[in-house]
PDB file with one MODEL, atoms N, CA, C and O in Angstrom:
MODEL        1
ATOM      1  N   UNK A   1       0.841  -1.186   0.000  1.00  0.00           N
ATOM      2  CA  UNK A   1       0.000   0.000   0.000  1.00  0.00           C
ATOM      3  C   UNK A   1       0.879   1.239   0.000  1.00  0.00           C
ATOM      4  O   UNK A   1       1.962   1.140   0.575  1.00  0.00           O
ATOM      5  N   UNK A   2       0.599   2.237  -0.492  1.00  0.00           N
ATOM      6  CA  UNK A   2       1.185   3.675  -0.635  1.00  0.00           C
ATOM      7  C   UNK A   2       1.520   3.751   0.852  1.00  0.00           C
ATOM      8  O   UNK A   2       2.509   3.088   1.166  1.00  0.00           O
ATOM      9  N   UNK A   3       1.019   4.300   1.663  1.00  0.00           N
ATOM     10  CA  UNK A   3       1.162   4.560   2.799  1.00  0.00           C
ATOM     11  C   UNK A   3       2.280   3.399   3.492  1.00  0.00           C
ATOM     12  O   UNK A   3       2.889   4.074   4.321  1.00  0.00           O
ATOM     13  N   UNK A   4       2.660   2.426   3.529  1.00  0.00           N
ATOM     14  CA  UNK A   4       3.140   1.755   3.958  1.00  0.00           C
ATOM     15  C   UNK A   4       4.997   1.984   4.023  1.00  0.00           C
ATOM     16  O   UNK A   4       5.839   1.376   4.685  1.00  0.00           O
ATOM     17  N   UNK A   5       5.143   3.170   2.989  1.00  0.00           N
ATOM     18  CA  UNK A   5       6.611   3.464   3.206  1.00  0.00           C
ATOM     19  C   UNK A   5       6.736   3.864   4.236  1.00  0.00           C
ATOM     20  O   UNK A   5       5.965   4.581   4.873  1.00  0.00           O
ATOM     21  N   UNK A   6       8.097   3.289   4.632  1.00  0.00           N
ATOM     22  CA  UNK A   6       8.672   4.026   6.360  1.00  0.00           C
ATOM     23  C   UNK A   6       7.838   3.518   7.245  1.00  0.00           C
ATOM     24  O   UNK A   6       7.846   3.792   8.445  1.00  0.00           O
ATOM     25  N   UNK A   7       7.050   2.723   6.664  1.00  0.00           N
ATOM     26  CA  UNK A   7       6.428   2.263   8.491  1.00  0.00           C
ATOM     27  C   UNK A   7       6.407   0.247   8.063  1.00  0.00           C
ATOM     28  O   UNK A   7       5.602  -0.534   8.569  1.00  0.00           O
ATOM     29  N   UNK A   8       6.866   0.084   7.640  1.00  0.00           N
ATOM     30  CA  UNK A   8       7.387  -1.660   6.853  1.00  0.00           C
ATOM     31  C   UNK A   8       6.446  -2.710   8.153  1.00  0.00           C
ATOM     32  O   UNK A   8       5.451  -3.431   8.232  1.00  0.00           O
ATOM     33  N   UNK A   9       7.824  -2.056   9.196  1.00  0.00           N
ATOM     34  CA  UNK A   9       7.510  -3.392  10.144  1.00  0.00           C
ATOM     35  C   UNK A   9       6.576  -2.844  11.292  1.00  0.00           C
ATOM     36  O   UNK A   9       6.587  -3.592  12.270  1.00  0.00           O
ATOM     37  N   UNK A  10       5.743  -1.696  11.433  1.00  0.00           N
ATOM     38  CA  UNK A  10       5.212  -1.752  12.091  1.00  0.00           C
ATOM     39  C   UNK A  10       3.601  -2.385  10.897  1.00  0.00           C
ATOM     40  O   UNK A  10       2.597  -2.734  11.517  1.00  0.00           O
ATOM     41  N   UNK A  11       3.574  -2.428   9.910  1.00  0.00           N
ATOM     42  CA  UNK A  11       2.639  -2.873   9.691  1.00  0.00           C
ATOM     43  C   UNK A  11       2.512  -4.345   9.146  1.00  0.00           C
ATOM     44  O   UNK A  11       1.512  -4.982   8.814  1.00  0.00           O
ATOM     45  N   UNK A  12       4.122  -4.748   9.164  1.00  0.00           N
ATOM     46  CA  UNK A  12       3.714  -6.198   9.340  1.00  0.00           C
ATOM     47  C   UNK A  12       3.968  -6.770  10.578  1.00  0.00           C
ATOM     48  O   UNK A  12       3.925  -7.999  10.527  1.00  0.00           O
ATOM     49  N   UNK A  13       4.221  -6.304  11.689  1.00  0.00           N
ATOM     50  CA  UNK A  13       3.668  -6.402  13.057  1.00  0.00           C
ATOM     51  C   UNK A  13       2.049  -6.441  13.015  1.00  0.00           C
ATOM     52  O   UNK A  13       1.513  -7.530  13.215  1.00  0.00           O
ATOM     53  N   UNK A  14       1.450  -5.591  12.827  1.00  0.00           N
ATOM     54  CA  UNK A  14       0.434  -5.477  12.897  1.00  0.00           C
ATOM     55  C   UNK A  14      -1.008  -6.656  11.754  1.00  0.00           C
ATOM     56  O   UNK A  14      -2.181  -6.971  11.956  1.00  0.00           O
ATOM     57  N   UNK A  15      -0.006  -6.925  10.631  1.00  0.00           N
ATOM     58  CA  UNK A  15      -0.726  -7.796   9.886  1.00  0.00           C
ATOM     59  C   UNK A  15      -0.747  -9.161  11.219  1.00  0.00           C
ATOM     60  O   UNK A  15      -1.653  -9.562  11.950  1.00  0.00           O
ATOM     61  N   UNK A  16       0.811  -9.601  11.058  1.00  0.00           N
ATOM     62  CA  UNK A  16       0.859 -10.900  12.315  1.00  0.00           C
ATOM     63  C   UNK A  16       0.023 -10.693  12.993  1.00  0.00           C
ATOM     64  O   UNK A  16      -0.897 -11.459  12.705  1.00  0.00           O
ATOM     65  N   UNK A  17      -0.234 -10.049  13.803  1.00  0.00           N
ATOM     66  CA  UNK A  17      -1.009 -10.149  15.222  1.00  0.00           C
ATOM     67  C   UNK A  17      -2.707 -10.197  14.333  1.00  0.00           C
ATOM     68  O   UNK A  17      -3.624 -10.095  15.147  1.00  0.00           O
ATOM     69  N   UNK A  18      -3.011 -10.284  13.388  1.00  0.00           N
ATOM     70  CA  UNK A  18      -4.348 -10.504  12.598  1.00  0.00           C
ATOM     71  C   UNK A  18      -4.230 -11.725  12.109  1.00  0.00           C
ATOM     72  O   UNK A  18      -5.289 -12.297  11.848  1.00  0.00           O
ATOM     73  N   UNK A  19      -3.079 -12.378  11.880  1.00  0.00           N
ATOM     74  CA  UNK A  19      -2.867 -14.143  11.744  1.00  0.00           C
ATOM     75  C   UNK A  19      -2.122 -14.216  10.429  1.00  0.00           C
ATOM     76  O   UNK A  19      -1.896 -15.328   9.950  1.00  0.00           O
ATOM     77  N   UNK A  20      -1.770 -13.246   9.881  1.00  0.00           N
ATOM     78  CA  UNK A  20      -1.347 -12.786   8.371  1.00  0.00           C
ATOM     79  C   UNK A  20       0.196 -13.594   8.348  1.00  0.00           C
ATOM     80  O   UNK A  20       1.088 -13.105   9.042  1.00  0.00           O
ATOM     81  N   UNK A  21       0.422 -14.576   7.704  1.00  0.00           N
ATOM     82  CA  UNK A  21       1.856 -14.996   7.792  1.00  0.00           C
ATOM     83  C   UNK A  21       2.575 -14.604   6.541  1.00  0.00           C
ATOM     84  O   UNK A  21       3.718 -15.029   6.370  1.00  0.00           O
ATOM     85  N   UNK A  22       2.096 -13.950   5.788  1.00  0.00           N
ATOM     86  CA  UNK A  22       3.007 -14.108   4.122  1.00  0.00           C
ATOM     87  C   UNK A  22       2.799 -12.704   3.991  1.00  0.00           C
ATOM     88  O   UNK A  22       1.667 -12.266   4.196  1.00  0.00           O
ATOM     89  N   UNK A  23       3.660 -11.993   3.703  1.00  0.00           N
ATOM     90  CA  UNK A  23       3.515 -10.653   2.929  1.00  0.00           C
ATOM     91  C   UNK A  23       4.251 -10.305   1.602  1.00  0.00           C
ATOM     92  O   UNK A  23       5.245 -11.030   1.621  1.00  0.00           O
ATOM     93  N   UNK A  24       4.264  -9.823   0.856  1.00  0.00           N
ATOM     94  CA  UNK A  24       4.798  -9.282  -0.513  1.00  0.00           C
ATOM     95  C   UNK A  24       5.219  -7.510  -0.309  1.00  0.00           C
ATOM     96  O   UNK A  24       4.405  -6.601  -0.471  1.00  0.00           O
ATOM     97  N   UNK A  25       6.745  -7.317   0.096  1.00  0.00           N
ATOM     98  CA  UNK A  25       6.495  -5.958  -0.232  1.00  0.00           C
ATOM     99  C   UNK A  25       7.395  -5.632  -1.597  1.00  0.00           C
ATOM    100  O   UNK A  25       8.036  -6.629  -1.930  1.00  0.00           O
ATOM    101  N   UNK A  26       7.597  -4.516  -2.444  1.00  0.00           N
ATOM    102  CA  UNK A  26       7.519  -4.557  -3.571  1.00  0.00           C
ATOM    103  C   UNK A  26       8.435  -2.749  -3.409  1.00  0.00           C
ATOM    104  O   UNK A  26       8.387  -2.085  -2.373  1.00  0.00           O
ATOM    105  N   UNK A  27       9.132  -2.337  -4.609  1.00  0.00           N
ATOM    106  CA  UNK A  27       9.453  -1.097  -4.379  1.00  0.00           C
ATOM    107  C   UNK A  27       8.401  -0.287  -5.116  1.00  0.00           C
ATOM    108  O   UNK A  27       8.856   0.747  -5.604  1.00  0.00           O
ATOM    109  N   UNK A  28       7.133  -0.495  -5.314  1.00  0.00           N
ATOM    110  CA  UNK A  28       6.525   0.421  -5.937  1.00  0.00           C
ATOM    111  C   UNK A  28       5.608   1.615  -5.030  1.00  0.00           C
ATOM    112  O   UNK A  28       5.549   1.237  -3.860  1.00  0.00           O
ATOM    113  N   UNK A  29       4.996   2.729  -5.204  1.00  0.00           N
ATOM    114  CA  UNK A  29       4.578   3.535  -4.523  1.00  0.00           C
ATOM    115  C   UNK A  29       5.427   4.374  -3.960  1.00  0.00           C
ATOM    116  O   UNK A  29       5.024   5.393  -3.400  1.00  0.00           O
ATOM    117  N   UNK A  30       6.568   4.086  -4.029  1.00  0.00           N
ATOM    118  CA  UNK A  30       8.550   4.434  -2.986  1.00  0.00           C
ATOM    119  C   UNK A  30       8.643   6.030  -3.143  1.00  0.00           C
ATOM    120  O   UNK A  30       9.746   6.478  -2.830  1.00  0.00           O
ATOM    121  N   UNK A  31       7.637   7.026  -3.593  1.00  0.00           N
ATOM    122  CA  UNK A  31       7.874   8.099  -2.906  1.00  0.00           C
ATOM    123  C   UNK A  31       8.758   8.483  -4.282  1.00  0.00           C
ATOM    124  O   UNK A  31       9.031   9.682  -4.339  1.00  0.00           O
ATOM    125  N   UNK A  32       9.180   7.788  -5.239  1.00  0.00           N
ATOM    126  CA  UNK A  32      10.837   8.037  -6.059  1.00  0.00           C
ATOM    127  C   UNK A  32      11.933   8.108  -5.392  1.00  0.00           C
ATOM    128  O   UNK A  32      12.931   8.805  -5.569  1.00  0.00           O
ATOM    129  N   UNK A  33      11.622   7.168  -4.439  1.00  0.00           N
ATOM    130  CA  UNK A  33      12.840   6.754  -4.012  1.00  0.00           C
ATOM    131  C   UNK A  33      13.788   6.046  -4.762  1.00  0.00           C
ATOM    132  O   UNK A  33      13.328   5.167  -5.492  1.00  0.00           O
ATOM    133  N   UNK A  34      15.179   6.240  -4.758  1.00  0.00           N
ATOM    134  CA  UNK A  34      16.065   5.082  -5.739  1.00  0.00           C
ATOM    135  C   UNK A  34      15.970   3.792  -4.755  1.00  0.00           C
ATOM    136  O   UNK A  34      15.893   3.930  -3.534  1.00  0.00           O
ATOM    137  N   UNK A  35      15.979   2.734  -5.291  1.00  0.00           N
ATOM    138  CA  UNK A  35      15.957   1.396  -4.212  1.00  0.00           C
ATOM    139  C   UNK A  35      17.146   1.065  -3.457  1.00  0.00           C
ATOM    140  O   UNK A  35      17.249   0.244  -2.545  1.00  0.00           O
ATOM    141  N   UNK A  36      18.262   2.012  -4.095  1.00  0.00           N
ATOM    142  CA  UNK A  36      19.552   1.431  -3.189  1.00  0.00           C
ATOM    143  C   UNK A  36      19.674   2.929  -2.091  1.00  0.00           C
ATOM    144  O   UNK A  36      20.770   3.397  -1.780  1.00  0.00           O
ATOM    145  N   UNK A  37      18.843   3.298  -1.793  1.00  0.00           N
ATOM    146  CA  UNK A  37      18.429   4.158  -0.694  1.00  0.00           C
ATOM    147  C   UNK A  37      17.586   3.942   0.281  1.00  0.00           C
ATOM    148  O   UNK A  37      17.236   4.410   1.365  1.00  0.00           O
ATOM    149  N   UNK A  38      17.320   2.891  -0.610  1.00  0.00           N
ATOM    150  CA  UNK A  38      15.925   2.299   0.794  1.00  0.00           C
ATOM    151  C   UNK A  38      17.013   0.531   0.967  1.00  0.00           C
ATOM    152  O   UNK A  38      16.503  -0.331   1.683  1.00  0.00           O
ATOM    153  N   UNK A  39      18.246   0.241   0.356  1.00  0.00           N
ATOM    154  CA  UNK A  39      18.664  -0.953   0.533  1.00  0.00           C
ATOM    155  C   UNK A  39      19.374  -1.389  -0.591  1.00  0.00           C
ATOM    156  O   UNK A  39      19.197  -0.959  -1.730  1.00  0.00           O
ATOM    157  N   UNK A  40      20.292  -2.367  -0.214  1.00  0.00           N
ATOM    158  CA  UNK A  40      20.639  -3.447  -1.831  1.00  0.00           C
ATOM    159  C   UNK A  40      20.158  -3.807  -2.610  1.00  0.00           C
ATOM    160  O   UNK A  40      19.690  -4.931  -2.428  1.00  0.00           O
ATOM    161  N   UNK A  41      19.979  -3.327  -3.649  1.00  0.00           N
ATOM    162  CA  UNK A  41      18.998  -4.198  -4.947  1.00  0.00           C
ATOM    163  C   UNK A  41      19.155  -5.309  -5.401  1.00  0.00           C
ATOM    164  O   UNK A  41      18.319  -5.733  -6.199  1.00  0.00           O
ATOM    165  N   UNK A  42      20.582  -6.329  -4.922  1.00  0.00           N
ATOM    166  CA  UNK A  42      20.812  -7.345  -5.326  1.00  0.00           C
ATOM    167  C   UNK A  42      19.700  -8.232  -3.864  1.00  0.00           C
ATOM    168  O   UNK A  42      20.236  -8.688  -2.854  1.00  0.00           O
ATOM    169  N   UNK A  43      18.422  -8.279  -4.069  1.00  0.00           N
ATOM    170  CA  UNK A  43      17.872  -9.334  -2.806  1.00  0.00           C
ATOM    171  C   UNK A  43      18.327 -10.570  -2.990  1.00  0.00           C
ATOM    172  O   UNK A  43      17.851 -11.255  -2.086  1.00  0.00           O
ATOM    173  N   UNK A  44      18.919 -11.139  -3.604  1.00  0.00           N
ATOM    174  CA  UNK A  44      19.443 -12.322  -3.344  1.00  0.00           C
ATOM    175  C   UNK A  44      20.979 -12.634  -3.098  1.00  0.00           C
ATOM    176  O   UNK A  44      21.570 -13.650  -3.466  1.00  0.00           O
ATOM    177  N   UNK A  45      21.555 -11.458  -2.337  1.00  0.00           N
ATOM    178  CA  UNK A  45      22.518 -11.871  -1.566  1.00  0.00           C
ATOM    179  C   UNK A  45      22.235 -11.743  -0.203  1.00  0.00           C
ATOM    180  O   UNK A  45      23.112 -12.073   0.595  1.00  0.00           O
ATOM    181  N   UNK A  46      20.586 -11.093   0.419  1.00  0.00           N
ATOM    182  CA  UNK A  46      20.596 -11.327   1.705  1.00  0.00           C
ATOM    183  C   UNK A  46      19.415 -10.938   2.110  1.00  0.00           C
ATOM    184  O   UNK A  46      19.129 -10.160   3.020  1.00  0.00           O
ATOM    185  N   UNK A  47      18.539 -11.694   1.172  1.00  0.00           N
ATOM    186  CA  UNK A  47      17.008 -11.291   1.385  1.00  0.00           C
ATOM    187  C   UNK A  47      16.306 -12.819   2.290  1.00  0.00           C
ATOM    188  O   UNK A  47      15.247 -12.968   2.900  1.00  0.00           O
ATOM    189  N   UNK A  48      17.752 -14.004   1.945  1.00  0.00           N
ATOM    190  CA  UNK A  48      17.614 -15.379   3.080  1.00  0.00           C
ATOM    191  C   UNK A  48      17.129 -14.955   4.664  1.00  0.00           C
ATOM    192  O   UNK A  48      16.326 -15.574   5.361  1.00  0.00           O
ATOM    193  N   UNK A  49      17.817 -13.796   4.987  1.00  0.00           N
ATOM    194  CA  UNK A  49      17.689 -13.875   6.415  1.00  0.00           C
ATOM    195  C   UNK A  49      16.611 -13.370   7.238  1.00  0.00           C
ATOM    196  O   UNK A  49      16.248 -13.507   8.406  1.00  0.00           O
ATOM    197  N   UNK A  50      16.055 -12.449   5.744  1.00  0.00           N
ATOM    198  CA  UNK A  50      14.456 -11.777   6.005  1.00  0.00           C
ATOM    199  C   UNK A  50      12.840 -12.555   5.714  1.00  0.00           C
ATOM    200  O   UNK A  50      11.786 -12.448   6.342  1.00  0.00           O
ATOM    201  N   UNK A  51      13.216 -13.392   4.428  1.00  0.00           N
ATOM    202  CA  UNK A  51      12.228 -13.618   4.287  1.00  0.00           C
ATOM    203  C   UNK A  51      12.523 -15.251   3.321  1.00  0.00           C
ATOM    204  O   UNK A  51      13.564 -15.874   3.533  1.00  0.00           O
ATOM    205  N   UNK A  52      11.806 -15.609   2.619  1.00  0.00           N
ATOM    206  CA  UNK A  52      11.770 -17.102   1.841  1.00  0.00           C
ATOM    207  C   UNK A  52      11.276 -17.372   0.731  1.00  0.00           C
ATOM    208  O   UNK A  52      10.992 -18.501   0.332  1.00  0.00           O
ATOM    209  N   UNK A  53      11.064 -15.811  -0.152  1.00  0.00           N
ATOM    210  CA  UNK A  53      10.479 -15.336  -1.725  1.00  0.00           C
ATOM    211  C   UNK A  53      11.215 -14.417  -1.370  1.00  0.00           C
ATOM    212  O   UNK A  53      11.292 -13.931  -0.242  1.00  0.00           O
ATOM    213  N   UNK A  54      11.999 -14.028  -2.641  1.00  0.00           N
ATOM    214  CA  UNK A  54      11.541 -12.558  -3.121  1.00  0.00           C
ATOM    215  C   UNK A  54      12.366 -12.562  -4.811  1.00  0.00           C
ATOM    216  O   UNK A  54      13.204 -13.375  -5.201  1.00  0.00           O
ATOM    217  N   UNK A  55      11.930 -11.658  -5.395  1.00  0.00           N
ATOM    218  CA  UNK A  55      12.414 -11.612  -6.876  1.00  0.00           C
ATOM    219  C   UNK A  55      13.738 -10.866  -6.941  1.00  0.00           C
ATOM    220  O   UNK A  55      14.248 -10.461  -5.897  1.00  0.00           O
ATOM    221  N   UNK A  56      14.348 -10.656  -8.182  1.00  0.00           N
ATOM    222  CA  UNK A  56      16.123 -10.835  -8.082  1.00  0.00           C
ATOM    223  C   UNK A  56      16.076 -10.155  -9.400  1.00  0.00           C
ATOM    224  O   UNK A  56      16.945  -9.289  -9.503  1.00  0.00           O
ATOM    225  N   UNK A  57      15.287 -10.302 -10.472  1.00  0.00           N
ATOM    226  CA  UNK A  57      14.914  -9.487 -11.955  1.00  0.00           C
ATOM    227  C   UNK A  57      13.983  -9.179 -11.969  1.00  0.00           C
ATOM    228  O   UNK A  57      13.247  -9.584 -11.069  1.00  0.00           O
ATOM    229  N   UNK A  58      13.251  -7.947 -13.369  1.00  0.00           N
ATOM    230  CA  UNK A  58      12.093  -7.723 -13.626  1.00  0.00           C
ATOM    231  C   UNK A  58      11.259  -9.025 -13.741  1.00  0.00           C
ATOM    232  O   UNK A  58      11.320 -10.254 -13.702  1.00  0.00           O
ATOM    233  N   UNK A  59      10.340  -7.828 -13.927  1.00  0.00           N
ATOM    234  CA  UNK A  59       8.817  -8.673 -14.813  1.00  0.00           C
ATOM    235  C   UNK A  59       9.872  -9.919 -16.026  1.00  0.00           C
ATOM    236  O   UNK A  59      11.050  -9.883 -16.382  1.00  0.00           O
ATOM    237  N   UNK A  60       8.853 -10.787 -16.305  1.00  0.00           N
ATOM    238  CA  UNK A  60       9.180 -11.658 -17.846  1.00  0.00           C
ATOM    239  C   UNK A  60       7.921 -11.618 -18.269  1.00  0.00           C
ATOM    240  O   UNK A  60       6.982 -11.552 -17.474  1.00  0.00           O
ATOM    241  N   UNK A  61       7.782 -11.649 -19.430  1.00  0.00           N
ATOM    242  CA  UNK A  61       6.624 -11.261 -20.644  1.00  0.00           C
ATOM    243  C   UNK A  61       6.828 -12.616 -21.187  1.00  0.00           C
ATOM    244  O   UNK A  61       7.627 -13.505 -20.891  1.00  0.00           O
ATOM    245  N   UNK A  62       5.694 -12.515 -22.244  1.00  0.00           N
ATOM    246  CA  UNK A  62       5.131 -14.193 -22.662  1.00  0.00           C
ATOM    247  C   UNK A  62       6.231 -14.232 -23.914  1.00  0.00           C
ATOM    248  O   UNK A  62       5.672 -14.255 -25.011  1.00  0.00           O
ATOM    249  N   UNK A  63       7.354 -14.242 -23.953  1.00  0.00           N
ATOM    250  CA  UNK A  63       8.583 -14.591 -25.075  1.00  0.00           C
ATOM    251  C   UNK A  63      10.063 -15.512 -24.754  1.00  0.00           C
ATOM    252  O   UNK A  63      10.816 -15.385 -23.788  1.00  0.00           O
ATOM    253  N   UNK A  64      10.165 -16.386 -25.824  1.00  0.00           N
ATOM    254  CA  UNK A  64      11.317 -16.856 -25.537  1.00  0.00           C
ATOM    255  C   UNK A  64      12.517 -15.911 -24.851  1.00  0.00           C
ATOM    256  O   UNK A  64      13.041 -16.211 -23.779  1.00  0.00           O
ATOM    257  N   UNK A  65      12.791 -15.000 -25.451  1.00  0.00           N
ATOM    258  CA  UNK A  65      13.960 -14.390 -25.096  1.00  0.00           C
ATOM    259  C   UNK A  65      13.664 -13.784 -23.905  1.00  0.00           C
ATOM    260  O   UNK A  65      14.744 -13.484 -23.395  1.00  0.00           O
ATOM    261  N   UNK A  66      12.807 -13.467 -23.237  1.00  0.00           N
ATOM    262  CA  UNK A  66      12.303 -12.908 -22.107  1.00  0.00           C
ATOM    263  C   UNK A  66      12.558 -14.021 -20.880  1.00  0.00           C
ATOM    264  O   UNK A  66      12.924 -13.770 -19.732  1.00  0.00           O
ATOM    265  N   UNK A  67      12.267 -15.265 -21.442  1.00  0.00           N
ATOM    266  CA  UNK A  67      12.364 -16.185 -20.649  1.00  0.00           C
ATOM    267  C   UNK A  67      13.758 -16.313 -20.736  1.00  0.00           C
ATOM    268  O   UNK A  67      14.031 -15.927 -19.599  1.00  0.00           O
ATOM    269  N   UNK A  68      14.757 -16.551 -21.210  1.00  0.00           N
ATOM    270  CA  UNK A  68      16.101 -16.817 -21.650  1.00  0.00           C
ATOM    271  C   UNK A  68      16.778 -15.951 -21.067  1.00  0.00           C
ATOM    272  O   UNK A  68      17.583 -16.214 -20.174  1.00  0.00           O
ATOM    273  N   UNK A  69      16.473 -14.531 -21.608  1.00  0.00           N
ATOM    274  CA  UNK A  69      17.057 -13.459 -20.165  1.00  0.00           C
ATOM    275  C   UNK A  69      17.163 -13.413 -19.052  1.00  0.00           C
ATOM    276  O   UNK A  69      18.142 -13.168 -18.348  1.00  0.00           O
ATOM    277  N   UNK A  70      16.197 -13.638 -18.829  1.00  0.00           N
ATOM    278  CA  UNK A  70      15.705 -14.173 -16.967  1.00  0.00           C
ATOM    279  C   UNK A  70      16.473 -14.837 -16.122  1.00  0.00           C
ATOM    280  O   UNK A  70      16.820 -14.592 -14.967  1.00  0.00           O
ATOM    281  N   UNK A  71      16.842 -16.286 -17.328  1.00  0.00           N
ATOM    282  CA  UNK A  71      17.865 -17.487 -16.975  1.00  0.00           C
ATOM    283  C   UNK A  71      19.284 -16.851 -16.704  1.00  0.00           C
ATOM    284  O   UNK A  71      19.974 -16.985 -15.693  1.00  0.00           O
ATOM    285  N   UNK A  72      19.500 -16.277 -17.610  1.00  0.00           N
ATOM    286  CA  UNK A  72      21.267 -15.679 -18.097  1.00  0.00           C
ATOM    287  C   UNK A  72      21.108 -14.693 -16.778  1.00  0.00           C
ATOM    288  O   UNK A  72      22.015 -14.796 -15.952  1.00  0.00           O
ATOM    289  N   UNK A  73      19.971 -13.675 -16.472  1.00  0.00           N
ATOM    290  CA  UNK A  73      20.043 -12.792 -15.323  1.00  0.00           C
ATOM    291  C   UNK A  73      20.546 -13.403 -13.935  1.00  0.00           C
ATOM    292  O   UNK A  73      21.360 -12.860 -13.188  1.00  0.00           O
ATOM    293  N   UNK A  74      19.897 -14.666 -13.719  1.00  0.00           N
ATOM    294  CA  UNK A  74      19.805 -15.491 -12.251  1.00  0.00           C
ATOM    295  C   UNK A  74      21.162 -15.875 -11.944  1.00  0.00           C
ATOM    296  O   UNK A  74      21.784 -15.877 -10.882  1.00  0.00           O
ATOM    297  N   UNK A  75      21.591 -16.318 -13.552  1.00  0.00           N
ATOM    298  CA  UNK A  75      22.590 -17.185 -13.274  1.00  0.00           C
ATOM    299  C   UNK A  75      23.751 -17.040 -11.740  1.00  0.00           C
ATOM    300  O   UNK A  75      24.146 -17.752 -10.817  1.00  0.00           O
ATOM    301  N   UNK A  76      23.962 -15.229 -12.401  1.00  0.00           N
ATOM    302  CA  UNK A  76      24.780 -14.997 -11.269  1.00  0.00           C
ATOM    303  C   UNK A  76      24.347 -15.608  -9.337  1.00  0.00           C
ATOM    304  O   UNK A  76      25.084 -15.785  -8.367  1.00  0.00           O
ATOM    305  N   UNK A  77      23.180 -15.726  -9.481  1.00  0.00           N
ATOM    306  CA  UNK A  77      22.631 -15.841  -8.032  1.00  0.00           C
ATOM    307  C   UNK A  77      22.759 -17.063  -7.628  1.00  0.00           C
ATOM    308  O   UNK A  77      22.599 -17.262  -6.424  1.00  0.00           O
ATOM    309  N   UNK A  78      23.107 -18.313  -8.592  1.00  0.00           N
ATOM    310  CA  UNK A  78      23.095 -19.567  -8.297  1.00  0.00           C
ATOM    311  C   UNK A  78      23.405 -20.455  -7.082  1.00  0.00           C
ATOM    312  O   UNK A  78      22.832 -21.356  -6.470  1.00  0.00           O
ATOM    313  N   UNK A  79      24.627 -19.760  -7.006  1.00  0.00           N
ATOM    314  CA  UNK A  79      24.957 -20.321  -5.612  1.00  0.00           C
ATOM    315  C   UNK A  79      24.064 -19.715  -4.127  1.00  0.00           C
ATOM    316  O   UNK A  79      24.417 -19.983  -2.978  1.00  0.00           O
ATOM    317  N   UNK A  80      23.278 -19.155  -4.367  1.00  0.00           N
ATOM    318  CA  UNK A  80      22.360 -18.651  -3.209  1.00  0.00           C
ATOM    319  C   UNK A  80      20.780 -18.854  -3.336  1.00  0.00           C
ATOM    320  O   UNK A  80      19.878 -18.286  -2.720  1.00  0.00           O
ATOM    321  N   UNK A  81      20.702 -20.137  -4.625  1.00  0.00           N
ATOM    322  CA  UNK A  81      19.328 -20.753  -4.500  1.00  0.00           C
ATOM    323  C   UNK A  81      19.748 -22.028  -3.896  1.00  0.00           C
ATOM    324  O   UNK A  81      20.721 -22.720  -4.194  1.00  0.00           O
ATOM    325  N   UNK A  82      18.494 -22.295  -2.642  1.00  0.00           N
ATOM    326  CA  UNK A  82      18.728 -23.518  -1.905  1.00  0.00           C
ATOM    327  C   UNK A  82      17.524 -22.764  -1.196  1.00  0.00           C
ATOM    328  O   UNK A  82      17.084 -21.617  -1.122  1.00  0.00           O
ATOM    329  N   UNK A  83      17.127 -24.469  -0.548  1.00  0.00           N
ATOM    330  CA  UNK A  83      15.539 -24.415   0.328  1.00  0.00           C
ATOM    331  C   UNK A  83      15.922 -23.076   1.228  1.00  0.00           C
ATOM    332  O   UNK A  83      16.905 -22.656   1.838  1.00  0.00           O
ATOM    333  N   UNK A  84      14.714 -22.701   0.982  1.00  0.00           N
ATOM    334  CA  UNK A  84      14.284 -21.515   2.621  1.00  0.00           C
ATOM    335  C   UNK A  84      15.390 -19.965   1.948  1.00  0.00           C
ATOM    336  O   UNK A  84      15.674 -18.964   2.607  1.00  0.00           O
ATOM    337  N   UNK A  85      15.755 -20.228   0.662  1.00  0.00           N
ATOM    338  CA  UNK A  85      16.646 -19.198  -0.373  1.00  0.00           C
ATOM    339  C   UNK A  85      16.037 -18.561  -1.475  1.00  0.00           C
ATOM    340  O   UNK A  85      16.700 -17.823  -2.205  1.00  0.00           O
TER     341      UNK A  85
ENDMDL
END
């Protein structure tokens, strides 16, 4: 939600205590914030210790090469996919 910048964990404090176990937060709504101001943009060198999803590239669109990009993008991350990664 828009409103949700700068206040992260008090409102997923507040989801938990409603029984909410999964959240998605996302850099969109960010005020124009740059993302390496709000953090590392690489989440998959240390997004393990926060959470157990999160994305690492854009969007992919319905195309081979879109899909193929994606692959060649990850690659670098390889060694940091593994369960609960």
């Amino acid at each position: 939600m828009p409103d949700s910048l700068g206040h992260e964990q008090k409102d997923a404090e507040t989801f938990a205590s409603w029984g909410i176990d999964y959240l998605k937060y996302d850099n969109c709504n960010n005020g124009d914030l740059k993302p390496m101001k709000r953090g590392d943009m690489h989440s998959a060198l240390w997004a393990d210790k926060l959470g157990n999803s999160w994305r690492t590239i854009m969007d992919i669109n319905d195309s081979w090469e879109s899909m193929v990009s994606r692959v060649d993008q990850n690659e670098v991350y390889a060694e940091h996919a593994r369960p609960g990664s």
